[in-house]
mmCIF file of the C-alpha atoms, coordinates in Angstrom:
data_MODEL
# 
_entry.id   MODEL 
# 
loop_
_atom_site.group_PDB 
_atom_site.id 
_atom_site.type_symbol 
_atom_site.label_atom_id 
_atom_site.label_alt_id 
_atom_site.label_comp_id 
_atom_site.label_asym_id 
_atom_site.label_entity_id 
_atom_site.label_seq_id 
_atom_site.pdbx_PDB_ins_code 
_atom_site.Cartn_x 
_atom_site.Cartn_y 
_atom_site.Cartn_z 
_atom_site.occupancy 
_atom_site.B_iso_or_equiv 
_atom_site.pdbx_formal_charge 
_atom_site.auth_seq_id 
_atom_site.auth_comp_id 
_atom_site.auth_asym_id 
_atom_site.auth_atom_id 
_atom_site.pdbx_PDB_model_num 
ATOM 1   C CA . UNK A 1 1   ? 35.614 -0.973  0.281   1.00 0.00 ? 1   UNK A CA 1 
ATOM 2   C CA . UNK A 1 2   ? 37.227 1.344   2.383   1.00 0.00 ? 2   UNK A CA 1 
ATOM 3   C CA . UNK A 1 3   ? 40.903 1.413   3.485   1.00 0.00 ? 3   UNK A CA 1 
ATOM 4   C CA . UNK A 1 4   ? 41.749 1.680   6.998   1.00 0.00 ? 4   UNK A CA 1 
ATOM 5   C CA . UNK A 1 5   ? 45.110 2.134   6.876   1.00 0.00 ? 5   UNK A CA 1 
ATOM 6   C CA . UNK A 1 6   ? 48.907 0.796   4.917   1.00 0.00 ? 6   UNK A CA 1 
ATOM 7   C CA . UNK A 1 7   ? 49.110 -3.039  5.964   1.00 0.00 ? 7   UNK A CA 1 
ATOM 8   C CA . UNK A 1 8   ? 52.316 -4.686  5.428   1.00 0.00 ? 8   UNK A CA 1 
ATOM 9   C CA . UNK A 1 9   ? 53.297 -8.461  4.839   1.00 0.00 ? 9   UNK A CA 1 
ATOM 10  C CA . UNK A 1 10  ? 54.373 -9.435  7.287   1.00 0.00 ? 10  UNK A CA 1 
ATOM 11  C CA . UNK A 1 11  ? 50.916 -8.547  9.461   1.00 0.00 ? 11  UNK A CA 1 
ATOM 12  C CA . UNK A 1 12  ? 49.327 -10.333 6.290   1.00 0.00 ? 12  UNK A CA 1 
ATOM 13  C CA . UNK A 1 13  ? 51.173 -13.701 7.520   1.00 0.00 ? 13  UNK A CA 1 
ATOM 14  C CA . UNK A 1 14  ? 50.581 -12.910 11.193  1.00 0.00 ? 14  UNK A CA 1 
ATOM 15  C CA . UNK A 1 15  ? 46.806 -12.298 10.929  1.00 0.00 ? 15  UNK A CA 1 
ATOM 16  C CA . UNK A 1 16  ? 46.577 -15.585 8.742   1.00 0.00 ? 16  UNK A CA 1 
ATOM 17  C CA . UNK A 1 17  ? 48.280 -17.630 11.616  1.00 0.00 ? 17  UNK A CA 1 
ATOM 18  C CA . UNK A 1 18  ? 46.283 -16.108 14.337  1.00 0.00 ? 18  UNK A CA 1 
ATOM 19  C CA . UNK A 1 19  ? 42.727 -17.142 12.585  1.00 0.00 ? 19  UNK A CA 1 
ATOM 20  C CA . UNK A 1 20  ? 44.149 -20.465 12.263  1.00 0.00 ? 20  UNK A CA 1 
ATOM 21  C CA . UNK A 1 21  ? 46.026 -21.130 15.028  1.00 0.00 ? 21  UNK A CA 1 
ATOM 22  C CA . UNK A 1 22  ? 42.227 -20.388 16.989  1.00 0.00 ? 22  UNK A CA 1 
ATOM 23  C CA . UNK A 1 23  ? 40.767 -23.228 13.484  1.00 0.00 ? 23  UNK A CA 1 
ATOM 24  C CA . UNK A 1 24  ? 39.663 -26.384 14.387  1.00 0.00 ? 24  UNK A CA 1 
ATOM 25  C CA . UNK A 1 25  ? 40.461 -27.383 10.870  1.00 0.00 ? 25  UNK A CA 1 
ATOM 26  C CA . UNK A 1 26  ? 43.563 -25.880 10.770  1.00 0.00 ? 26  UNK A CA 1 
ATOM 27  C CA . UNK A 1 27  ? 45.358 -24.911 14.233  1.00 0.00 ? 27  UNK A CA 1 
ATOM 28  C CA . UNK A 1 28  ? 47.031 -29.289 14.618  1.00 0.00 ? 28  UNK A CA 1 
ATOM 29  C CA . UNK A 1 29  ? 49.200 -28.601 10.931  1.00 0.00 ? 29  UNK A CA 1 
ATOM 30  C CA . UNK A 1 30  ? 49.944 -25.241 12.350  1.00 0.00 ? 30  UNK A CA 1 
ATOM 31  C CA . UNK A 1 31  ? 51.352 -26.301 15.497  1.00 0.00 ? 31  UNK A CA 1 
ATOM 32  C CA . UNK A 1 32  ? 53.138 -29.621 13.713  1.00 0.00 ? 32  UNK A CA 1 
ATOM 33  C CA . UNK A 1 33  ? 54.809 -26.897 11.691  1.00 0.00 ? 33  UNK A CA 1 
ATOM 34  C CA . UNK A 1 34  ? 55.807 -24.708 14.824  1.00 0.00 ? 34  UNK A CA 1 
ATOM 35  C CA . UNK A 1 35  ? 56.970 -28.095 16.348  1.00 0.00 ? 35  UNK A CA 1 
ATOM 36  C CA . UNK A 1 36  ? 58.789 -29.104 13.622  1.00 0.00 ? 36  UNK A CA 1 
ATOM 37  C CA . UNK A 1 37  ? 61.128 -25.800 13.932  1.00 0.00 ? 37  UNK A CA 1 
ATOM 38  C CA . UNK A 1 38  ? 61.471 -25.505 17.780  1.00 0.00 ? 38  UNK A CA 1 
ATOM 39  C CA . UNK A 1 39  ? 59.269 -22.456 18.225  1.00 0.00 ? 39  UNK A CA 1 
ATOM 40  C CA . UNK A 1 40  ? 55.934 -21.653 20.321  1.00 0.00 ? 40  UNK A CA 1 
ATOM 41  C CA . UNK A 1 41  ? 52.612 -20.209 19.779  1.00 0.00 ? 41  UNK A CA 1 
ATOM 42  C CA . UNK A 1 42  ? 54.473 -17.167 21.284  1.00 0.00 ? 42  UNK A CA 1 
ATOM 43  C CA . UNK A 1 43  ? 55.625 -16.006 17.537  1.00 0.00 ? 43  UNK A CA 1 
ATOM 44  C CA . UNK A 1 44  ? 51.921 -15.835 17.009  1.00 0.00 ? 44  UNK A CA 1 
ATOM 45  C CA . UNK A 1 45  ? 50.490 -14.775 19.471  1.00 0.00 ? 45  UNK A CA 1 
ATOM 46  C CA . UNK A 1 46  ? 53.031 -12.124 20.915  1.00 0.00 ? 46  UNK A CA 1 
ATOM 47  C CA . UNK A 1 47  ? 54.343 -11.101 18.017  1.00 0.00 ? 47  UNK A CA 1 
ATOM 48  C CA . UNK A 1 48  ? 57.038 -8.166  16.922  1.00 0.00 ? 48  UNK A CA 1 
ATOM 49  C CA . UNK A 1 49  ? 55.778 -7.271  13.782  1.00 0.00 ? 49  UNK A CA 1 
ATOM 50  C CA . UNK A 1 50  ? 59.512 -5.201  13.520  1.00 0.00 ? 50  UNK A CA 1 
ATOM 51  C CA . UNK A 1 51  ? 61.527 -8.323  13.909  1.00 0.00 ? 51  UNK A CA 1 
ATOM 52  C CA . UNK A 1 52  ? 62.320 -9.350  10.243  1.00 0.00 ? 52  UNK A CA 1 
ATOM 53  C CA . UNK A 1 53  ? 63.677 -12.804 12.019  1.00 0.00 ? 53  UNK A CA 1 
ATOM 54  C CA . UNK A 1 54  ? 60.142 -13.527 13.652  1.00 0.00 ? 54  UNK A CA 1 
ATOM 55  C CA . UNK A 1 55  ? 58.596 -12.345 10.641  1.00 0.00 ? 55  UNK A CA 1 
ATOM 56  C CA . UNK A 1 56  ? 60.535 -14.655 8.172   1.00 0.00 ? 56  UNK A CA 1 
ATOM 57  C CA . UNK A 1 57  ? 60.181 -17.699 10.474  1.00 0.00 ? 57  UNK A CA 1 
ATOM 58  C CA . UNK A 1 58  ? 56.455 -17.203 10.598  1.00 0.00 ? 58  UNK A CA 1 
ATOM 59  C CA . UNK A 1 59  ? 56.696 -16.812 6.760   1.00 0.00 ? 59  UNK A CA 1 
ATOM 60  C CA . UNK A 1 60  ? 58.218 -20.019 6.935   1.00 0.00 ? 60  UNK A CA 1 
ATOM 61  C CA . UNK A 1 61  ? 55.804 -21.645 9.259   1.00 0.00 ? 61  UNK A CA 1 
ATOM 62  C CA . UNK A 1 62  ? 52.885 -20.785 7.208   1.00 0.00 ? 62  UNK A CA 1 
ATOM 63  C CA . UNK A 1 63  ? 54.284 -21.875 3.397   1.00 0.00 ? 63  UNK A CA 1 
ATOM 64  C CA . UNK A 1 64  ? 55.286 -24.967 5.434   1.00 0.00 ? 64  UNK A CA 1 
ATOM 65  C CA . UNK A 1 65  ? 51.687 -26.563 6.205   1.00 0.00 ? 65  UNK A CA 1 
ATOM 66  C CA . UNK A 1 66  ? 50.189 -24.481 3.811   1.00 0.00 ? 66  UNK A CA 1 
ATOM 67  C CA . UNK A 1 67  ? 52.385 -25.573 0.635   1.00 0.00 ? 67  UNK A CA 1 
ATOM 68  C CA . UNK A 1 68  ? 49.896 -24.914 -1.709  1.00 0.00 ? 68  UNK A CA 1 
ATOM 69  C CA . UNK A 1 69  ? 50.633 -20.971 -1.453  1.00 0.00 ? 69  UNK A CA 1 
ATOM 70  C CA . UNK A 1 70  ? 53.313 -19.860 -3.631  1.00 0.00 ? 70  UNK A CA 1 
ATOM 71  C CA . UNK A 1 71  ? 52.713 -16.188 -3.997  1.00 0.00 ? 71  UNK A CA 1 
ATOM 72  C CA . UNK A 1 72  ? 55.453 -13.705 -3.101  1.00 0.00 ? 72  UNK A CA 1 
ATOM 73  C CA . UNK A 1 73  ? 53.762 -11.914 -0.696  1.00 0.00 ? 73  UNK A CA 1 
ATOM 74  C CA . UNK A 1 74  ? 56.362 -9.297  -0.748  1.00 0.00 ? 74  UNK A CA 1 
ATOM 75  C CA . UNK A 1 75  ? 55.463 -8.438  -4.577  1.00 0.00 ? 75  UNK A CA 1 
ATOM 76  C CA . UNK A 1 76  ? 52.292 -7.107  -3.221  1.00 0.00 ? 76  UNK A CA 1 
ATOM 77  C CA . UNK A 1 77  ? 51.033 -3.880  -1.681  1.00 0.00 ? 77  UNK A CA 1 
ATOM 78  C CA . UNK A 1 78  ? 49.173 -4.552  1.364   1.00 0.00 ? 78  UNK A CA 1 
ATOM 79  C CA . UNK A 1 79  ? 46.427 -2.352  2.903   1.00 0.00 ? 79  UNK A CA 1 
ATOM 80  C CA . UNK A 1 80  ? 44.009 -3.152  5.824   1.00 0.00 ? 80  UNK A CA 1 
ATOM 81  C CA . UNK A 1 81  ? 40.591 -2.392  4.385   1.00 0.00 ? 81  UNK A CA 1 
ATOM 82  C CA . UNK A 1 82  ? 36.778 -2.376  5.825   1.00 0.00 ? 82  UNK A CA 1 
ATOM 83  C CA . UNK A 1 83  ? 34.236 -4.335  3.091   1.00 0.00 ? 83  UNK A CA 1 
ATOM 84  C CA . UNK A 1 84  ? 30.952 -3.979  2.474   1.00 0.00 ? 84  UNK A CA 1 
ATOM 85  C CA . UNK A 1 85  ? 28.149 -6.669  2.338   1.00 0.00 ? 85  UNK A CA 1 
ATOM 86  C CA . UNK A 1 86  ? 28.467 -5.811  -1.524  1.00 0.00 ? 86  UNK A CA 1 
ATOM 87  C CA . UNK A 1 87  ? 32.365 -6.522  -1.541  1.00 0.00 ? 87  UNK A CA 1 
ATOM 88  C CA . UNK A 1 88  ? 32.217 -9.777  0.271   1.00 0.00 ? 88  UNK A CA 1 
ATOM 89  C CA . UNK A 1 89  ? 29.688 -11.359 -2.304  1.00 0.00 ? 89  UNK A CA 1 
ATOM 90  C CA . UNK A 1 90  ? 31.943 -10.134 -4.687  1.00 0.00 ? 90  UNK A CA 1 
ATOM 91  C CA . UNK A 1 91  ? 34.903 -11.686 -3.303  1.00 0.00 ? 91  UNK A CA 1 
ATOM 92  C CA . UNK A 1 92  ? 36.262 -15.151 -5.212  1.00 0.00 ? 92  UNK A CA 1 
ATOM 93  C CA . UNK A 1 93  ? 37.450 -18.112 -3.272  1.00 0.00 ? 93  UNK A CA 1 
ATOM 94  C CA . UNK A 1 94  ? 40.443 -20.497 -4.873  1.00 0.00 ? 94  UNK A CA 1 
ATOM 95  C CA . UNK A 1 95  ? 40.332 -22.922 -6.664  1.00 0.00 ? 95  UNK A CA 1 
ATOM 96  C CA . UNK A 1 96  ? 39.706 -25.549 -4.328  1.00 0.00 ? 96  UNK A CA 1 
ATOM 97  C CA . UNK A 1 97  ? 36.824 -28.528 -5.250  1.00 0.00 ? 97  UNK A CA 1 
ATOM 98  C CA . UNK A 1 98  ? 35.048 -27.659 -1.881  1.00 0.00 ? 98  UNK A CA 1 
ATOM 99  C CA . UNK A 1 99  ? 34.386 -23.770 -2.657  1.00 0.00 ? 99  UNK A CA 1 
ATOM 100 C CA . UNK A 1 100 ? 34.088 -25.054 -6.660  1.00 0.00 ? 100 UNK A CA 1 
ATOM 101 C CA . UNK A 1 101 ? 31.423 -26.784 -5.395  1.00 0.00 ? 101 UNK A CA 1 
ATOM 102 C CA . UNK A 1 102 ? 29.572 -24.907 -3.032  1.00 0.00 ? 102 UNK A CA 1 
ATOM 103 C CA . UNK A 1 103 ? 29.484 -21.831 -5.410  1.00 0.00 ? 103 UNK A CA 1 
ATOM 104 C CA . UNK A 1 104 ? 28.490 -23.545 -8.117  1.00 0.00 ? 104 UNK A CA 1 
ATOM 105 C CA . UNK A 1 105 ? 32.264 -23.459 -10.345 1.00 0.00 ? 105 UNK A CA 1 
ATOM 106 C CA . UNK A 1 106 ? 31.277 -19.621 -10.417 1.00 0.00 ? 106 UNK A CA 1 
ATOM 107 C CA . UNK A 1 107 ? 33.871 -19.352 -6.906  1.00 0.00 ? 107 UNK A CA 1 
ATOM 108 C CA . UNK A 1 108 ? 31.864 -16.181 -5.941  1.00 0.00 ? 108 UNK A CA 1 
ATOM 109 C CA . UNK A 1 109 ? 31.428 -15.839 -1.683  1.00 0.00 ? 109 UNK A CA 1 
ATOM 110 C CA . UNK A 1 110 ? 27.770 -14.069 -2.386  1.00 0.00 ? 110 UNK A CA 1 
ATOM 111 C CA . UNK A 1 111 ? 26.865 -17.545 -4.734  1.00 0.00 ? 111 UNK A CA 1 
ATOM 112 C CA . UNK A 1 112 ? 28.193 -19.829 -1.920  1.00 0.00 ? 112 UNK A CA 1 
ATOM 113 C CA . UNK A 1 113 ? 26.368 -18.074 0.690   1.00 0.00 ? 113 UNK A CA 1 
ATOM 114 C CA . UNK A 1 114 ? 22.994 -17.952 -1.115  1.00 0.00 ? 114 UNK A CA 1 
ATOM 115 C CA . UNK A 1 115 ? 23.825 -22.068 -1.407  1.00 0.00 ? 115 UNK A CA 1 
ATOM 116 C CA . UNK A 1 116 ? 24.413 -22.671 2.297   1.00 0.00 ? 116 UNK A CA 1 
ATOM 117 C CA . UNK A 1 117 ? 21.206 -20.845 2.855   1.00 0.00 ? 117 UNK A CA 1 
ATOM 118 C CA . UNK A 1 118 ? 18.899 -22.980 0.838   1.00 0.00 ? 118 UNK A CA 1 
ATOM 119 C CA . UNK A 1 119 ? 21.014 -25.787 2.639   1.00 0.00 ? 119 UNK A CA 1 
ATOM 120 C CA . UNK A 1 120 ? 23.355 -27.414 -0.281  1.00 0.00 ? 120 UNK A CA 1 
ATOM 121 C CA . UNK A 1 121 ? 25.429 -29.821 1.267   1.00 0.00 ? 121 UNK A CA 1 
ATOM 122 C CA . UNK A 1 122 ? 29.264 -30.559 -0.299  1.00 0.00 ? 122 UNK A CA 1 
ATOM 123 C CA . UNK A 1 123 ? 31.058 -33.624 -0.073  1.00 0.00 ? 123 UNK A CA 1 
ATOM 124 C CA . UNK A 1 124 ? 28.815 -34.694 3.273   1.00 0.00 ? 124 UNK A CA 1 
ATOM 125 C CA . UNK A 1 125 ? 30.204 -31.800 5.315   1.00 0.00 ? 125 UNK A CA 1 
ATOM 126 C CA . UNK A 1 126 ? 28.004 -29.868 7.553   1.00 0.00 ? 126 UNK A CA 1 
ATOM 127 C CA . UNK A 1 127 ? 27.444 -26.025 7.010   1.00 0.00 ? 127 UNK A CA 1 
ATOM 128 C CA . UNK A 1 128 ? 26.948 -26.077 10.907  1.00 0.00 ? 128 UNK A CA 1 
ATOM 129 C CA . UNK A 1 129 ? 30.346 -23.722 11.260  1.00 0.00 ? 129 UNK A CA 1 
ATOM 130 C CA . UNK A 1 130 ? 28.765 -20.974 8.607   1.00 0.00 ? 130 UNK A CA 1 
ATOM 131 C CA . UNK A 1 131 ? 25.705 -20.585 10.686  1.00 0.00 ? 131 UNK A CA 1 
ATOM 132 C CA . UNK A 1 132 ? 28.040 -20.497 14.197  1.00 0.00 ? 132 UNK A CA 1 
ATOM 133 C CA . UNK A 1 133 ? 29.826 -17.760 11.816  1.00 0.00 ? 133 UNK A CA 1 
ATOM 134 C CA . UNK A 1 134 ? 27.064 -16.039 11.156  1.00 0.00 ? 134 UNK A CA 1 
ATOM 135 C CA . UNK A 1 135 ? 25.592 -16.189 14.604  1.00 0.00 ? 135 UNK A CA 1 
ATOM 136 C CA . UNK A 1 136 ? 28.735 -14.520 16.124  1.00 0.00 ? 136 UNK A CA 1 
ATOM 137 C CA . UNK A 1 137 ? 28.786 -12.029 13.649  1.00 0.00 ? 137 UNK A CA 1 
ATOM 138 C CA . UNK A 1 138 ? 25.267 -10.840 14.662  1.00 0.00 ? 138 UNK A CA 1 
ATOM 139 C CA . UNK A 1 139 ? 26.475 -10.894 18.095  1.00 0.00 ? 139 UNK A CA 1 
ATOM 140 C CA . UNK A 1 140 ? 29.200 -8.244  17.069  1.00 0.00 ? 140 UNK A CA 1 
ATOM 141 C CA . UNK A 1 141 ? 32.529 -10.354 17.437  1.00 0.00 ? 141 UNK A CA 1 
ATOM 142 C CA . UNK A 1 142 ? 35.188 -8.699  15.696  1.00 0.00 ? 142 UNK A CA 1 
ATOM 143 C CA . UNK A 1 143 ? 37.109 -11.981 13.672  1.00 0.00 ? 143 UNK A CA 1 
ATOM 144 C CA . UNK A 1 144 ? 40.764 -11.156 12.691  1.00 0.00 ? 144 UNK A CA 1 
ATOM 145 C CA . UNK A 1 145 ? 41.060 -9.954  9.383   1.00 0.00 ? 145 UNK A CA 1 
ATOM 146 C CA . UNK A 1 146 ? 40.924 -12.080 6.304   1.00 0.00 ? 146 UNK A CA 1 
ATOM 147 C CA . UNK A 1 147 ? 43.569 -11.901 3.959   1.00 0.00 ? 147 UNK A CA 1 
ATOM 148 C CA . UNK A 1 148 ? 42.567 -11.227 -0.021  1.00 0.00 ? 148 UNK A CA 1 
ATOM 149 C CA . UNK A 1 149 ? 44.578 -11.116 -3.272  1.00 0.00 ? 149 UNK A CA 1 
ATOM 150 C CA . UNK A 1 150 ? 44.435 -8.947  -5.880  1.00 0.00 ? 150 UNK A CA 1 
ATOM 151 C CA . UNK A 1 151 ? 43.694 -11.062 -9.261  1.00 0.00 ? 151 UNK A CA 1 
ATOM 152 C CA . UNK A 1 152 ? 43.029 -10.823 -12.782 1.00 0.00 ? 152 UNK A CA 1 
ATOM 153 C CA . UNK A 1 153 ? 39.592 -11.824 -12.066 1.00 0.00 ? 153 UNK A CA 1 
ATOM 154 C CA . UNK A 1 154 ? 39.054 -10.015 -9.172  1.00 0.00 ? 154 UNK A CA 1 
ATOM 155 C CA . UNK A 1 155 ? 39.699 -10.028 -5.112  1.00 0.00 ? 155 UNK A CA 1 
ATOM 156 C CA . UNK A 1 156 ? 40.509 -13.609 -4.148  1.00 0.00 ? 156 UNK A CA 1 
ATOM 157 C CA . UNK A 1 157 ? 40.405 -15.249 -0.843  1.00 0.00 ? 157 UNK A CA 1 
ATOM 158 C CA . UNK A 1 158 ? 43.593 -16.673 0.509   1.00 0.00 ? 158 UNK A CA 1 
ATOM 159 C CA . UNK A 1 159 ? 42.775 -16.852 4.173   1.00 0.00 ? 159 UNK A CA 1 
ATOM 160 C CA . UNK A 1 160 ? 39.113 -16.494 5.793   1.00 0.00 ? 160 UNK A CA 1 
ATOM 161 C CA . UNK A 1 161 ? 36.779 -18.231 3.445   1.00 0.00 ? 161 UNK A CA 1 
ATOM 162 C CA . UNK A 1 162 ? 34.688 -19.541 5.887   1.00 0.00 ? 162 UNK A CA 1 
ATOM 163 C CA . UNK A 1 163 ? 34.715 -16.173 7.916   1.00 0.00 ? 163 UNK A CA 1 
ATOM 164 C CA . UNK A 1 164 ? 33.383 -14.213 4.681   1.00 0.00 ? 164 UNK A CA 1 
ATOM 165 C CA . UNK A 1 165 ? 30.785 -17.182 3.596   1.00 0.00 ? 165 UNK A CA 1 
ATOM 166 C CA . UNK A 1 166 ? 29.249 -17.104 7.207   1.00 0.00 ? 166 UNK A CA 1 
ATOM 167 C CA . UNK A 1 167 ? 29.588 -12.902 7.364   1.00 0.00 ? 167 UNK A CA 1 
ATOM 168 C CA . UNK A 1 168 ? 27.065 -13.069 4.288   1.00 0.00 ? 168 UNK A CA 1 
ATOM 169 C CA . UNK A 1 169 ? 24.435 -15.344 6.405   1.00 0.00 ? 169 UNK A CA 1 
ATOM 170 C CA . UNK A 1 170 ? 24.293 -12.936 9.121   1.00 0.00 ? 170 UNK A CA 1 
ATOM 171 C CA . UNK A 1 171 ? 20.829 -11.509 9.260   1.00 0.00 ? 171 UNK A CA 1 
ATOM 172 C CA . UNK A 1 172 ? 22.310 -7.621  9.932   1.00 0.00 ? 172 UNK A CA 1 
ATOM 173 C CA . UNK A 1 173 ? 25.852 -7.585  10.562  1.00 0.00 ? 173 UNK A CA 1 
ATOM 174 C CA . UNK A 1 174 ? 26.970 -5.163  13.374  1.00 0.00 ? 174 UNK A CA 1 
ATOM 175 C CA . UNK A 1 175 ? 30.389 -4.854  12.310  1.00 0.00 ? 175 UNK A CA 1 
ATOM 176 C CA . UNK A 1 176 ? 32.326 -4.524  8.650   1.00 0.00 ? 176 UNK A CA 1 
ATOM 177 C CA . UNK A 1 177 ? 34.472 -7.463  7.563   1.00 0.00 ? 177 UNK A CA 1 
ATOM 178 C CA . UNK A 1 178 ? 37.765 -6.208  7.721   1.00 0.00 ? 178 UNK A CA 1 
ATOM 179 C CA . UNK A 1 179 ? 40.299 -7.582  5.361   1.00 0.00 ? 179 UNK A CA 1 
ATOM 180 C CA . UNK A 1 180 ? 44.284 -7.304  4.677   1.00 0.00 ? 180 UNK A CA 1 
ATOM 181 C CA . UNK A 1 181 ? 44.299 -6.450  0.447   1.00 0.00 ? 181 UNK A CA 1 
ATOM 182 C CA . UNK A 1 182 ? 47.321 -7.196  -1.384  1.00 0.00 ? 182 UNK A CA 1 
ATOM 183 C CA . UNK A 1 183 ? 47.595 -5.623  -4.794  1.00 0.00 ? 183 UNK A CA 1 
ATOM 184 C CA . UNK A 1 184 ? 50.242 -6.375  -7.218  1.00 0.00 ? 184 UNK A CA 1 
ATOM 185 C CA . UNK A 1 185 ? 53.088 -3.735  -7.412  1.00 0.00 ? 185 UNK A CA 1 
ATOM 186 C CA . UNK A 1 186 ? 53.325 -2.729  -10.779 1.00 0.00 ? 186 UNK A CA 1 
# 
């Protein structure tokens, strides 16, 4: 892993809304939740990452349709970082039944990936989106960063598990994964 540079987060937040406001999966709950509080994809998309305003509303946007995360991302020291193949089959997903699943309970990217490959199916959904992943990767898009939290048990996905599964089925990536770390300040 190398680090790029200090990350901060409130780019964290922004960088998770801009991968899902472009997610078929996710981008209709995201824009319920911008609906819901009056404000447009402009917050997102044009952002000023030195407006604490902006910043705490799209705090507020994303713990809104994403309820589930309860961290406080400000007790956390963020750094944009560049991750090897090594790194991302290292990484851990949550614990979600899907990624359970698909890495066989061990929640390990590298163990998911090696699963998709041999074509293991979960819960009837199609690994078609891993491969269109994978096939953009060896075309050299740059994705936004994923965001990743320090753990006990190590470097766990928060945003961008899809992005890192289908990274690892690229036959020779062009590019590094990049990734927004938050460690916990001690």
């Amino acid at each position: 892993m190398k680090i790029i540079r200090t990350s901060s987060p409130d780019e964290a937040v922004l960088v998770w809304l801009q991968a899902e406001l472009k997610s078929k999966r996710f981008q209709n709950d995201l824009q319920k939740s911008l609906d819901k509080y009056g404000l447009s994809a402009q917050i997102i998309t044009n952002p000023d990452l030195s407006d604490n305003s902006e910043n705490s509303l799209r705090l507020k946007i994303l713990k809104d349709y994403r309820d589930w995360f309860e961290d406080n991302i400000y007790a956390y020291d963020w750094k944009l970082v560049e991750l090897e193949v090594d790194d991302v089959k290292a990484l851990r997903y949550i614990d979600y039944s899907y990624w359970s699943e698909l890495s066989d309970d061990t929640h390990l990217v590298g163990v998911a990936a090696k699963n998709v490959e041999r074509g293991k199916v979960v819960f009837d959904v199609s690994n078609a989106h891993f491969f269109d992943i994978a096939k953009a990767v060896e075309a050299g898009t740059q994705f936004a960063p994923i965001v990743v939290l320090e753990r006990e048990q190590g470097l766990e996905i928060a945003e961008g598990h899809a992005r890192a599964t289908g990274y690892l089925l690229a036959d020779s990536p062009t590019e590094q994964l990049q990734a927004i770390v938050g460690s916990p300040i001690s």
